[in-house]
N, C-alpha and C positions, 0 to 999 in steps of 0.2 A: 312218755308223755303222749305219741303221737297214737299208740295203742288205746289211749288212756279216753282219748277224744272218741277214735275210732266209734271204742265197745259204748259210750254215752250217745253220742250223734244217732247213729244209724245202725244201732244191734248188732254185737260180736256174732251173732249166731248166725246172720246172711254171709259171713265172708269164710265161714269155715264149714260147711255143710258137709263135711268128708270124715270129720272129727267131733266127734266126743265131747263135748263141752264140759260133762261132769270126769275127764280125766286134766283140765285140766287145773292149775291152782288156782284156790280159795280167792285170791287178789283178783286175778284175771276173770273169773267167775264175778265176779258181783261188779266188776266196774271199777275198783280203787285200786292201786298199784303202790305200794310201799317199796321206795328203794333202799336195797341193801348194798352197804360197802363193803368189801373183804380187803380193803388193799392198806387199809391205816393199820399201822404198831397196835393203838386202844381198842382198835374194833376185834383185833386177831382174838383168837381164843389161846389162854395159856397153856404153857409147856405142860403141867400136868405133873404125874409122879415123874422124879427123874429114875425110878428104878427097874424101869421098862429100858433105860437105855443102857449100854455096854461099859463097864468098866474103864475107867483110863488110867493107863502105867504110866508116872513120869520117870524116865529111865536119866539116870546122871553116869550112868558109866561111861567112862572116856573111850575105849576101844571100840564102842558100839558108835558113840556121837562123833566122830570119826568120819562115821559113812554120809549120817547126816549134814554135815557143816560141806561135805562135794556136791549136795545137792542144792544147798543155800547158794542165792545173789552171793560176789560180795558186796560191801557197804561203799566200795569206791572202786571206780576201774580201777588194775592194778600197774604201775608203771611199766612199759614196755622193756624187753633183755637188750641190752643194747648188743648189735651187730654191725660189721658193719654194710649191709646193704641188707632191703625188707623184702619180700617178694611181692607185696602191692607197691613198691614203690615209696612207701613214707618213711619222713626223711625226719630224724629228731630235732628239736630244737637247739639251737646253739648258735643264742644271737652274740654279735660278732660288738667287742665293749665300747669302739669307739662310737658305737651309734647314739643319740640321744633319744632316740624310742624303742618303744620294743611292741608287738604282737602278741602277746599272749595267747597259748592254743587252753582249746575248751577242755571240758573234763575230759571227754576221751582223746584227747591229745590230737586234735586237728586243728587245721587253719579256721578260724572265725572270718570266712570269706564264705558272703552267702549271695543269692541272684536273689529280687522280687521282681514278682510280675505283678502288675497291676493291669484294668482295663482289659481282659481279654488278652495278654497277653504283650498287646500293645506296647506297655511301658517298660523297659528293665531297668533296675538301677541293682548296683554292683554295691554292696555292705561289705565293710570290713568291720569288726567291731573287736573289744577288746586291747584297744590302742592306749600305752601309757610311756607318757613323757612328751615329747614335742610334738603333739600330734600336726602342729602346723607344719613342720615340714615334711614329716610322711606323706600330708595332704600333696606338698607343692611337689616330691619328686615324683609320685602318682600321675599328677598331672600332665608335667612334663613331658616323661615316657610315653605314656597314652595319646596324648597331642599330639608328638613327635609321628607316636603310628601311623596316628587316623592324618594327618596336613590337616585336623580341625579342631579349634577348642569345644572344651567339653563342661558340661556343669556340675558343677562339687558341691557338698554340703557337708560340714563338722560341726560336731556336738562335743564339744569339750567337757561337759557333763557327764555323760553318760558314754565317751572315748569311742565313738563311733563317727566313721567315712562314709557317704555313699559317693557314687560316681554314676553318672544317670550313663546306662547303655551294660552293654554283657562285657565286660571286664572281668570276669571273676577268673580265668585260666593266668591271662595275661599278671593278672596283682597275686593270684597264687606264687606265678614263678619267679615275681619280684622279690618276695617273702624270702621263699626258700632260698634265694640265689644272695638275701640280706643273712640267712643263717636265724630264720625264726620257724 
């Protein structure tokens, strides 16, 4: 566009005195600029013959596809061997029956204890989520515990909806090892 003004206002030929006018293209030369898009599906140009390109074997032999399927994702982490101590430290789940809630750990088999920050930083609030059954008391002995630390009440918020805690402040070590010390 600004080219486009440029070469009508005030002559493409004062600003390029170095260059060639007639090498360059036919649009630029006369003053009109037609744009071209390369980047849309309809504009592209098609595949063309496909006999230009290479062969494809589908192989079904098992001994061969063997190799392939170890280099494949799988389609789910796979349950951890149980032992009994891990060398990071994680601890299976095995929540203990008299409890009336439980934690749930996410697909890779960790605690659904997460920190936000908000504000620069500013804000933390401590998420639990993944929570089923009486989430109000998980809520009240969280509280508790925490209160008990800090000699100050703290601000809660549950979502019975959606089985999520937060706990406004960096809790997340402290409700870690409540968890785990609950056998979730």
């Amino acid at each position: 566009m600004a080219l486009r003004v440029l070469s009508k206002t005030l002559g493409f030929k004062q600003f390029i005195p170095f260059i060639s006018v007639n090498r360059l293209p036919n649009s630029i030369q006369n003053g009109t600029l037609i744009p071209i898009r390369h980047s849309s599906f309809r504009s592209s140009e098609p595949v063309g013959d496909l006999a230009q390109y290479p062969e494809v074997e589908v192989v079904r032999n098992p001994p061969e596809w063997k190799y392939v399927e170890r280099l494949l994702a799988p389609r789910t982490v796979p349950a951890p061997k149980p032992k009994e101590s891990y060398p990071s430290g994680w601890k299976p789940s095995n929540p203990r029956p008299d409890l009336k809630y439980v934690v749930l750990r996410t697909k890779n088999h960790m605690l659904p204890v997460y920190l936000r920050r908000a504000y620069r930083g500013q804000r933390r609030i401590t998420a639990v989520r993944h929570v089923e059954g009486d989430i109000w008391q998980l809520e009240a002995e969280l509280r508790y515990l925490i209160e008990k630390q800090l000699n100050r009440p703290i601000i809660t918020r549950v979502n019975e909806m959606t089985g999520q805690i937060e706990l406004k402040g960096d809790h997340v070590a402290f409700v870690e090892k409540f968890l785990l010390e609950k056998g979730m």
